[in-house]
C-alpha positions in Angstrom: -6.3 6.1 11.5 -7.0 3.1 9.2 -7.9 0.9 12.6 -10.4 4.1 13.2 -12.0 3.7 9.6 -12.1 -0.4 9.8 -14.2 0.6 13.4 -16.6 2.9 12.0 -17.1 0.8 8.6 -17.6 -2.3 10.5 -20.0 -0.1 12.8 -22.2 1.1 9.8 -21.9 -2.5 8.1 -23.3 -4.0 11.6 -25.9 -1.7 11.9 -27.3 -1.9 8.2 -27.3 -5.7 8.8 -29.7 -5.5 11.3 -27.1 -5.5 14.2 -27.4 -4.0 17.5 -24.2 -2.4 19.6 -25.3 -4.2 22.8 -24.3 -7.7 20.3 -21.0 -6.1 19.9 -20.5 -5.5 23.7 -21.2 -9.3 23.9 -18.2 -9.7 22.5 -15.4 -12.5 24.3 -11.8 -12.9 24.1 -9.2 -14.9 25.8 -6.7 -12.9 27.9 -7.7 -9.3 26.5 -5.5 -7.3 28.0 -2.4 -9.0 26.2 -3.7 -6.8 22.9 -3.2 -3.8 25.3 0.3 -4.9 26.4 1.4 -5.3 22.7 0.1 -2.2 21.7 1.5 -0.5 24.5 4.8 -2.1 23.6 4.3 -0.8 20.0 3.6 2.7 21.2 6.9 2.4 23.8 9.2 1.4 20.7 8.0 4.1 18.7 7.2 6.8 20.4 9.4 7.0 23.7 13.3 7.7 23.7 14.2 4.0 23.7 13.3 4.0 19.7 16.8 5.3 19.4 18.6 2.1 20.7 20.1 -0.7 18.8 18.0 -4.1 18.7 14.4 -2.3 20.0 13.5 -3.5 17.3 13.5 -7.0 18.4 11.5 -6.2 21.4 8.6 -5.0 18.7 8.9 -8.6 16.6 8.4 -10.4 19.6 5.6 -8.5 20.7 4.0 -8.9 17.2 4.8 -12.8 16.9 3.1 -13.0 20.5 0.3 -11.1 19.2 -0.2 -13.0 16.0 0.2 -16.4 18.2 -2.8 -14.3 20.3 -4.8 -14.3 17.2 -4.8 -17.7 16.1 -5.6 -18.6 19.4 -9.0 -16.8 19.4 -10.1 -18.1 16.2 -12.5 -20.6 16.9 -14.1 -18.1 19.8 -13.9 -14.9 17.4 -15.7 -14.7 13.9 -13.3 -13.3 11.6 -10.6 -12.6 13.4 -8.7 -15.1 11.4 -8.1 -11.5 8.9 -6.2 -10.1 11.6 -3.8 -13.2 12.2 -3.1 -13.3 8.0 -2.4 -9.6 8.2 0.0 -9.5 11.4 2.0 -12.5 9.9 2.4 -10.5 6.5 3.9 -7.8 8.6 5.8 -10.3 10.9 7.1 -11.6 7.6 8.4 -8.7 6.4 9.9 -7.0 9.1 11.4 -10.3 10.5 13.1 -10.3 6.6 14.5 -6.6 7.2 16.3 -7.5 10.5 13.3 -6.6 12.7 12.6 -3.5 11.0 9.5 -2.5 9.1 10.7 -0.9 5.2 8.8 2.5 4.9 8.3 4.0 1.0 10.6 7.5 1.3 7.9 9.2 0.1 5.2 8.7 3.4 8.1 8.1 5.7 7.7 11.9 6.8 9.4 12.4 10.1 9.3 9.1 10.9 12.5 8.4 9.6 15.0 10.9 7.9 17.7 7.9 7.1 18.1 5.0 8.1 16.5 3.1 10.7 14.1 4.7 13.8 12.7 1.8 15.8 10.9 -0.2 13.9 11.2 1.2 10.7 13.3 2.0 8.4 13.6 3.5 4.9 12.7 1.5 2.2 15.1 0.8 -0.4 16.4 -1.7 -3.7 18.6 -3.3 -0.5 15.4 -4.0 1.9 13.8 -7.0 1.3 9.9 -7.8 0.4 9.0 -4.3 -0.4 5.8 -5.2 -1.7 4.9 -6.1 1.7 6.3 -2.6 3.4 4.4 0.1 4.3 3.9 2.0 0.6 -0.1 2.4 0.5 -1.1 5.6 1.4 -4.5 6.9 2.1 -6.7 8.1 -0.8 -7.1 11.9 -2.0 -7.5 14.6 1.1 -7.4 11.6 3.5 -3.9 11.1 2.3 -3.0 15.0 2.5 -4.0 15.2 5.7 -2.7 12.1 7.3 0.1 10.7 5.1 1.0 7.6 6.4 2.1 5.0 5.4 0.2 1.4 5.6 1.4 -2.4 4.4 -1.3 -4.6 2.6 -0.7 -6.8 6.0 -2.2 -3.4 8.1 -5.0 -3.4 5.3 -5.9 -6.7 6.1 -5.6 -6.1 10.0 -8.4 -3.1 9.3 -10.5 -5.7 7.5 -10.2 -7.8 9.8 -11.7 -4.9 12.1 -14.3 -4.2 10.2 -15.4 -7.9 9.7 -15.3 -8.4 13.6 -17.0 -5.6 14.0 -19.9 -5.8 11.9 -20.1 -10.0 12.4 -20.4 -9.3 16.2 -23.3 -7.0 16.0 -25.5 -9.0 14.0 -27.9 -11.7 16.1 -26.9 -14.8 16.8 -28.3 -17.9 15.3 -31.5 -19.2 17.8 -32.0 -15.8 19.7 -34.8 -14.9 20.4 -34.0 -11.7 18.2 -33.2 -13.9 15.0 -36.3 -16.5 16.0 -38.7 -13.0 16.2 -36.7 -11.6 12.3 -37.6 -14.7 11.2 -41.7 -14.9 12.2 -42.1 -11.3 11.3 -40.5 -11.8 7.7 -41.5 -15.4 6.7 -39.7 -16.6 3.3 
């Protein structure tokens, strides 16, 4: 949900810049699909019966330190995407200190986990490690009531990250002919 709000922000930011969607569509990356084949590795460790066996977990940490290698790698062809990389190495961080586990506060951990450990995650406790880094924000006010999950300040900055790319894309680039026509019809 907090990807879906980074999209929309970075949406309306774009567009109040002066940005257009067909910039956005514009839009390169190397190797694509690999995003889709973490996610979908993400999705298969959480949601499909293999959550429930021992060291899935490690599957998911190599997925994200592939994905955060993934980002780095786009940097100098992506604007901003260098927000995404800080914020998936702040979660790599922290669930490569829990033993591959990501520490969830008790109080948003819902049905994702009862005790214990559930694929990824786990509950978060005085014995898990880097807790400040774990998933304990929660949405604000009826957002939060009607979706209470739980987020880490690396997922915040992943949803920045969004946004930024988002609303960066969409803008004109520097010497189009859209930016050289802005710049005749509102001289300094």
């Amino acid at each position: 949900m907090l990807w879906i709000g980074a999209l929309v922000i970075g949406l309306v930011a774009g567009f109040v810049s002066g940005g257009r969607l067909d910039n956005l569509a514009r839009l390169r990356f190397r190797w694509p699909w690999f995003v889709v084949a973490a996610l979908v590795v993400r999705a298969a460790v959480l949601l499909s019966p293999i959550r429930h066996l021992d060291g899935v977990q490690y599957v998911y940490l190599a997925a994200l330190t592939a994905l955060v290698a993934w980002t780095l790698w786009q940097i100098e062809l992506v604007r901003g995407i260098w927000l995404i990389a800080v914020g998936s190495a702040l979660n790599l961080v922290v669930i490569a200190a829990n033993g591959g586990h990501m520490p969830v506060a008790p109080e948003l951990a819902g049905g994702l986990v009862q005790s214990g450990h559930l694929g990824q995650y786990m509950l978060m406790s005085t014995d898990t490690n880097l807790n400040w880094l774990a998933d304990w924000i929660a949405l604000p006010g009826p957002f939060g009531r009607v979706l209470p999950e739980a987020y880490s300040p690396g997922d915040v900055i992943v949803a920045i990250g969004i946004g930024v790319i988002v609303a960066l894309a969409m803008r004109p680039r520097a010497g189009s002919i859209e930016t050289q026509a802005r710049i005749v019809s509102d001289p300094p």
